[in-house]
DRENRO-994852 format. One record per residue: x, y, z of N, C-alpha, C in turn; residue in one letter. Coordinates in steps of 0.2 Angstrom, whole numbers, plus 5000, padded with zeros to 4 digits. Atoms other than C-alpha are relative to their C-alpha. Layout:
BEGIN
XYZXYZXYZa...
***
This chain:
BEGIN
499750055004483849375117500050034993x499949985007483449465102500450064997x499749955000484449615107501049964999x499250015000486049495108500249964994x500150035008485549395091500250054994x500049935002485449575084500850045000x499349964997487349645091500349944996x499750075005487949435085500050044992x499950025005487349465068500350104996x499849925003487949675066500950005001x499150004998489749625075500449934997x499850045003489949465066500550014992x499350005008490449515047500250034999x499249985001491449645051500549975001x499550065001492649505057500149984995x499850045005492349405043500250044995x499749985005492549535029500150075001x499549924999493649685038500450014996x499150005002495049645029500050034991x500049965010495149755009500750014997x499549945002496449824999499950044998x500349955004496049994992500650054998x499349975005497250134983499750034996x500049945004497450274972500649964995x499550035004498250234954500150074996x499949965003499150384948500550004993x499550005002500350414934500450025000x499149994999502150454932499850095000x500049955000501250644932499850035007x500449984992500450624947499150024999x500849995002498650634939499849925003x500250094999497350484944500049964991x500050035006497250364932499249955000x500650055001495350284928499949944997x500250095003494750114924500549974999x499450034999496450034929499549935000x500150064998496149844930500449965006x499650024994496749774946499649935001x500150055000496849594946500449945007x499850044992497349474963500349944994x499750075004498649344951499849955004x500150034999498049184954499649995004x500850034995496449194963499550034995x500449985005494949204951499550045005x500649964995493549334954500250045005x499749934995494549474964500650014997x499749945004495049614958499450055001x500549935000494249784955500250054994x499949945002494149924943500150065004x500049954998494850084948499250074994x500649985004493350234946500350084997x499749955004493550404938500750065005x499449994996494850454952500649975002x499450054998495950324952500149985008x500050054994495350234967499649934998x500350075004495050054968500149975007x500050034994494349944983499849934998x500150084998493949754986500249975009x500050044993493649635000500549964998x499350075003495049485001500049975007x500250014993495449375016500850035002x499549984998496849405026500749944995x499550055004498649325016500350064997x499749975004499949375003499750014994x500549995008499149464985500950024995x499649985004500349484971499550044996x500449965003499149624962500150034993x499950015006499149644943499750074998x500449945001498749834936500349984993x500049985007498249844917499650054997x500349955006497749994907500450014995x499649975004498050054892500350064999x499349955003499450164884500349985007x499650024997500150104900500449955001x499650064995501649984909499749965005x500550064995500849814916500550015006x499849984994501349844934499849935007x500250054994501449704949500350035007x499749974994501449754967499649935005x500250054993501449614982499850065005x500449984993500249664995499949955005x500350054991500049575013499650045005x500549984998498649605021499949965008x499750034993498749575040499650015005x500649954994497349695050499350004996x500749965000495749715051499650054994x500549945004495449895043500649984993x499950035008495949895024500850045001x499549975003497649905019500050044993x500049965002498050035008500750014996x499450025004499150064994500250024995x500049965007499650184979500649984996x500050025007500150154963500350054996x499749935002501150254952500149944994x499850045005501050164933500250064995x499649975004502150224919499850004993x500250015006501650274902500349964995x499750025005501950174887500450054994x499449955005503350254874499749984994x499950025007502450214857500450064995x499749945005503250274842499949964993x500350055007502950224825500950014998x499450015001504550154817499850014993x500049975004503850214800499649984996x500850005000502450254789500249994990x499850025007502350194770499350044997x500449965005501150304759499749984994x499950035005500650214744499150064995x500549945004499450304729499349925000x500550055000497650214728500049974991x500450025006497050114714499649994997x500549975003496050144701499549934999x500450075002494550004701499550004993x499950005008494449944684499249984999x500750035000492649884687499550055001x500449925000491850044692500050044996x499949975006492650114677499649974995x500550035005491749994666499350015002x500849994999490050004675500050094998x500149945001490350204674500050014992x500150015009490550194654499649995000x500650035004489150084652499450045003x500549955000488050214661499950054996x500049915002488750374652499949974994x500050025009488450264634499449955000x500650054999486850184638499650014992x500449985008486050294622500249974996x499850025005487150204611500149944999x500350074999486850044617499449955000x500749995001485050064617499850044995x500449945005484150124601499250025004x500749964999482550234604499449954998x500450035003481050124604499450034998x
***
């Protein structure tokens, strides 16, 4: 009895949580991309970070994911996955840098603070403010 209780409870919740997504998130280089944010739209509490490889796992149930990938200097990226079997679907990711550019830089001269001038005079002419007691 205890040997079939034992197989029950070893063969039970791989049925229940066989089913994953996992993936590599590379860039438009073909490098990995780390600490991607990968988010299941509209299911709260699943998702996963990708790690210094640009892999990224989670458990999910079986259904259709619309998959939400944020990082920065990057393009926010949505990819529908369906998830149908068992062993983990699987699923790479190619996100695209962001194009910043500065549209233009303005340089301006500092100003002079008119109160640190007057505290610095009344140090360098303290002698003459104060007679000798």
């Amino acid at each position: 009895m205890q040997r079939l209780l034992f197989l029950f409870l070893l063969i039970i919740p791989g049925f229940l949580y066989g089913q994953s997504i996992t993936g590599v998130i590379l860039d438009n280089e073909g490098n990995p991309v780390p600490y991607v944010k990968v988010y299941a739209i509209n299911f709260t509490n699943l998702g996963a970070v990708s790690n210094e490889n640009g892999e990224f796992f989670f458990g999910c149930d079986f259904g259709n994911y619309d998959l939400l990938f944020k990082c920065v200097g990057f393009e926010d990226q949505v990819v529908n996955v369906t998830v149908n079997t068992q062993t983990p679907t699987e699923i790479n990711v190619l996100l695209v840098r962001k194009q910043n550019e500065l549209m233009s830089v303005e340089v301006s001269e500092k100003k002079k603070n008119v109160g640190w001038e007057i505290v610095n005079n009344v140090i360098n002419n303290k002698k003459n403010f104060c007679p000798a007691i």
